[in-house]
N, C-alpha and C positions, 0 to 999 in steps of 0.2 A: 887643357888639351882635349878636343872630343875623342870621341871612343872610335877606334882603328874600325873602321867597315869590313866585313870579311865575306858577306853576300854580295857578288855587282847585283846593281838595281834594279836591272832589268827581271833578272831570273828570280828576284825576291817580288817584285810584282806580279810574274807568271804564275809564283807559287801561291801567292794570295788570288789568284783568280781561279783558277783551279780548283783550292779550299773552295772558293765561292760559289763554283757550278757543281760542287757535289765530287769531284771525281780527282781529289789529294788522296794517294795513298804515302803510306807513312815515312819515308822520305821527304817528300813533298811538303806535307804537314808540319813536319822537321823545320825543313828551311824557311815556309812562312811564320812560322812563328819564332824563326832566329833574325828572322829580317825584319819581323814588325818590333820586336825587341831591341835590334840596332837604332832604329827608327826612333824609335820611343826616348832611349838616351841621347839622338842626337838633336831631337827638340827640347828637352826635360832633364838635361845636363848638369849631374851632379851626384851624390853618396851617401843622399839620407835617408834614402829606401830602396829598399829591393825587390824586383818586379822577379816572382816565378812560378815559370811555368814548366813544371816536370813533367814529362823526362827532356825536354826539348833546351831550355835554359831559362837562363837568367841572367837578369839585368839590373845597375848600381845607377837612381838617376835620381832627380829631383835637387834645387839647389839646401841646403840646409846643412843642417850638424854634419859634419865631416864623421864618417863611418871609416875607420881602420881597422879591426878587429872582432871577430864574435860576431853575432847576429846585430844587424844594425836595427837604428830607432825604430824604424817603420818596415811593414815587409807586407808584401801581395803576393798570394798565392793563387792559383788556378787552373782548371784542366785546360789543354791546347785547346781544344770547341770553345770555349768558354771565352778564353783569351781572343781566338781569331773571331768568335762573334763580336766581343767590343768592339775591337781593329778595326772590321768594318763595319762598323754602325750595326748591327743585324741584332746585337743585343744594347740595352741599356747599360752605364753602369749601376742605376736606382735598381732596375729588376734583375739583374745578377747580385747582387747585394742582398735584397730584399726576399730572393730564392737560397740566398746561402750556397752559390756558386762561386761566391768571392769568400777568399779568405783576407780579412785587411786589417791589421793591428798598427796603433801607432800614428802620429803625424807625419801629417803630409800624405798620407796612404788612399786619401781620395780621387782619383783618376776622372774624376767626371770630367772635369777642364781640360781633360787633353787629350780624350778618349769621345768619338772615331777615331782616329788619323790620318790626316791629310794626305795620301797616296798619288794626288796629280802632277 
């Protein structure tokens, strides 16, 4: 079953554009990075890693070991800036990796493959 949308899509790409011209303030910030997070699960669908980004949220996706309980196989941490530069392309994932603005333990925890995201 994909994951229940709780952003409509419009306002979730106003909120990423916004981030993008500089002038999200922290609501705004909020719901781009809870829409790019919908997003993410509803291409990357599944429970064997957990995409987060505090204080804003997190996300249960990728197909693999079914995660019930406790902290699952794999897990992505990162600041919102951090997060919504991958989103849109503005950061790498090699160079937030490579700077230790990614926190990534575990399989499957490499986003390179599906990080931009396809927002058109």
């Amino acid at each position: 079953m994909p994951p229940r949308r709780r952003i409509p899509v419009a306002a979730g790409r106003e909120a990423l554009a916004a981030w993008g011209r500089g002038g999200a303030d922290r609501p705004t910030t909020a719901m781009a990075v809870r829409f790019s997070l919908e997003e993410l699960a509803a291409i990357a669908p599944g429970r064997s890693l957990e995409v987060r980004v505090p204080p804003f949220g997190a996300v249960q996706c990728v197909e693999g070991s079914v995660h019930r309980r406790g902290t699952p196989p794999a897990v992505v941490e990162m600041s919102p800036e951090t997060w919504l530069g991958l989103v849109t392309g503005v950061l790498t994932w090699d160079d937030a990796v490579a700077s230790g603005a990614v926190d990534a333990s575990g399989e499957r925890s490499d986003l390179s493959g599906l990080l931009p995201l396809d927002l058109g």
